[in-house]
C-alpha positions as CSV (number, residue, x, y, z in Angstrom):
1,X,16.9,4.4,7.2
2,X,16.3,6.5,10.1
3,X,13.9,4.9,13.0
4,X,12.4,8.5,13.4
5,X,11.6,9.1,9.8
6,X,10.2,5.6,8.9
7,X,7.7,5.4,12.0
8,X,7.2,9.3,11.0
9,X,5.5,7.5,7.7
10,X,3.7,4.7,9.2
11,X,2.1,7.9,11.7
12,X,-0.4,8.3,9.1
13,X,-3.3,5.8,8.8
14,X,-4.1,6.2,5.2
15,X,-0.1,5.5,4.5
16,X,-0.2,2.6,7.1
17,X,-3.3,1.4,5.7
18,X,-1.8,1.3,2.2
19,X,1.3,-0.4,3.8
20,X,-0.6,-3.2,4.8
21,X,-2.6,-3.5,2.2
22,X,1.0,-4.1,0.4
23,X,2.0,-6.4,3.2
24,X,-0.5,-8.7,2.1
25,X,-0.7,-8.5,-1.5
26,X,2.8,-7.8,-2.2
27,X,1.7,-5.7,-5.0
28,X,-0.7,-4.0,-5.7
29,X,-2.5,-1.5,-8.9
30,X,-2.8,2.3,-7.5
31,X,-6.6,2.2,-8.8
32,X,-6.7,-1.1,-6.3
33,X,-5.3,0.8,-2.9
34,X,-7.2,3.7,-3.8
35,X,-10.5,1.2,-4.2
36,X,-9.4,-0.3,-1.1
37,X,-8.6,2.1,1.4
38,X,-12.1,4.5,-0.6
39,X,-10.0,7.7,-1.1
40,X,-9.9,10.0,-4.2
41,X,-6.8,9.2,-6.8
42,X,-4.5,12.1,-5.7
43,X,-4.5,11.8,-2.2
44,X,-4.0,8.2,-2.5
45,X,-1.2,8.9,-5.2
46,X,0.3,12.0,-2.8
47,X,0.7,9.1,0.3
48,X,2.3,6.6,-2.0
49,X,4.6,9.1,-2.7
50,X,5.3,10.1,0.6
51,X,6.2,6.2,1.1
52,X,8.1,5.5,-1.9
53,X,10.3,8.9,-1.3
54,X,11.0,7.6,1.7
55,X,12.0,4.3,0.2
56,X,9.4,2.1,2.0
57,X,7.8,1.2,-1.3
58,X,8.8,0.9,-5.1
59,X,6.7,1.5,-8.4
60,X,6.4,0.2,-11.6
61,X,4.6,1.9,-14.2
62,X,2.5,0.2,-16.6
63,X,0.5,2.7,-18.8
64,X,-0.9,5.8,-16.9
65,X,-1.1,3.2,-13.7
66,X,1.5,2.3,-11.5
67,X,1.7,-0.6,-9.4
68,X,3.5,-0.4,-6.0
69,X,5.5,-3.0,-3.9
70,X,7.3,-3.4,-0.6
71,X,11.1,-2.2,-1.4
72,X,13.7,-5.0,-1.5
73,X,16.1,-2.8,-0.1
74,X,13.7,-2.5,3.2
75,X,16.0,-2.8,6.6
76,X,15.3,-5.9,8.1
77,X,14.2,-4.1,11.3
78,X,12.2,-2.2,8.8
79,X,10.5,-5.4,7.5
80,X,10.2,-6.7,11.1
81,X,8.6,-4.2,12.2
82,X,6.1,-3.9,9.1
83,X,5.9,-7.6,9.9
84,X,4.5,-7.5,13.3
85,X,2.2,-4.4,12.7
86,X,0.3,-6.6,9.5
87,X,0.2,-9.3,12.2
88,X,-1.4,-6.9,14.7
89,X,-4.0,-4.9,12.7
90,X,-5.0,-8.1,10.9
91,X,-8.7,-8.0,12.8
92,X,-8.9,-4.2,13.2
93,X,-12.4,-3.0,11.6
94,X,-10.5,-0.7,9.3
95,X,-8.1,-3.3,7.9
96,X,-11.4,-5.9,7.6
97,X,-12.7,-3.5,5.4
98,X,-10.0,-2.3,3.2
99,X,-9.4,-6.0,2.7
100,X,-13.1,-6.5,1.9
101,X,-13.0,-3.4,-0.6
102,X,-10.6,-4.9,-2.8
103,X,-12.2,-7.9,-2.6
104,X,-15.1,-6.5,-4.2
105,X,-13.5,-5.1,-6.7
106,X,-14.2,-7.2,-10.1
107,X,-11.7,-7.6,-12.5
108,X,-8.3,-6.6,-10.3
109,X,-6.3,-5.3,-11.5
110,X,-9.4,-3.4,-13.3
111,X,-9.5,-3.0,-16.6
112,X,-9.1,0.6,-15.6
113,X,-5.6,0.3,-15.1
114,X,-4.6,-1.1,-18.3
115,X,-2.8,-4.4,-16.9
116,X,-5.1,-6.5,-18.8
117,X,-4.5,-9.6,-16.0
């Protein structure tokens, strides 16, 4: 993986956001990081893409949902430096409330998704 092209997708908050929100959670229901970060479905869905194109991310589909996760393949400076950035943005307001968000949400993964868990 290119240095250029992976910081190219972290540029975008709503991408970085989602990122973190995987750094945390290791994996997560699209219907949860769309809860969490309070975007609509398809722009949510078109960043996830965006990461998982660029082989930051991996999903699973299970139903009509899918359910994303850090890649294993991941460089390790990759992983270092996704490391260090979850460390840093751990009291940002934005973070806070994404956390908060999915929090909130009853039932995760909502019965929405079709997980059933």
């Amino acid at each position: 993986m290119k240095a250029e092209a992976f910081h190219q997708l972290l540029s975008d908050p709503i991408r970085l956001r989602a990122l973190m929100l995987l750094a945390t959670h290791r994996s997560l229901c699209v219907c949860e990081i769309q809860e969490a970060i309070d975007v609509a479905q398809p722009k949510i869905s078109r960043h996830l893409r965006r990461l998982r194109e660029g082989g930051v991310i991996v999903g699973e589909r299970k139903a009509q949902w899918v359910h994303y996760r850090l890649a294993d393949e991941l460089p390790e400076w990759c992983q270092a430096v996704i490391d260090h950035t979850h460390q840093a943005v751990k009291g940002d307001p934005a973070f806070v409330e994404d956390e908060q968000r999915l929090k909130a949400m009853g039932g995760r993964p909502a019965p929405m998704c079709g997980s059933g868990s």
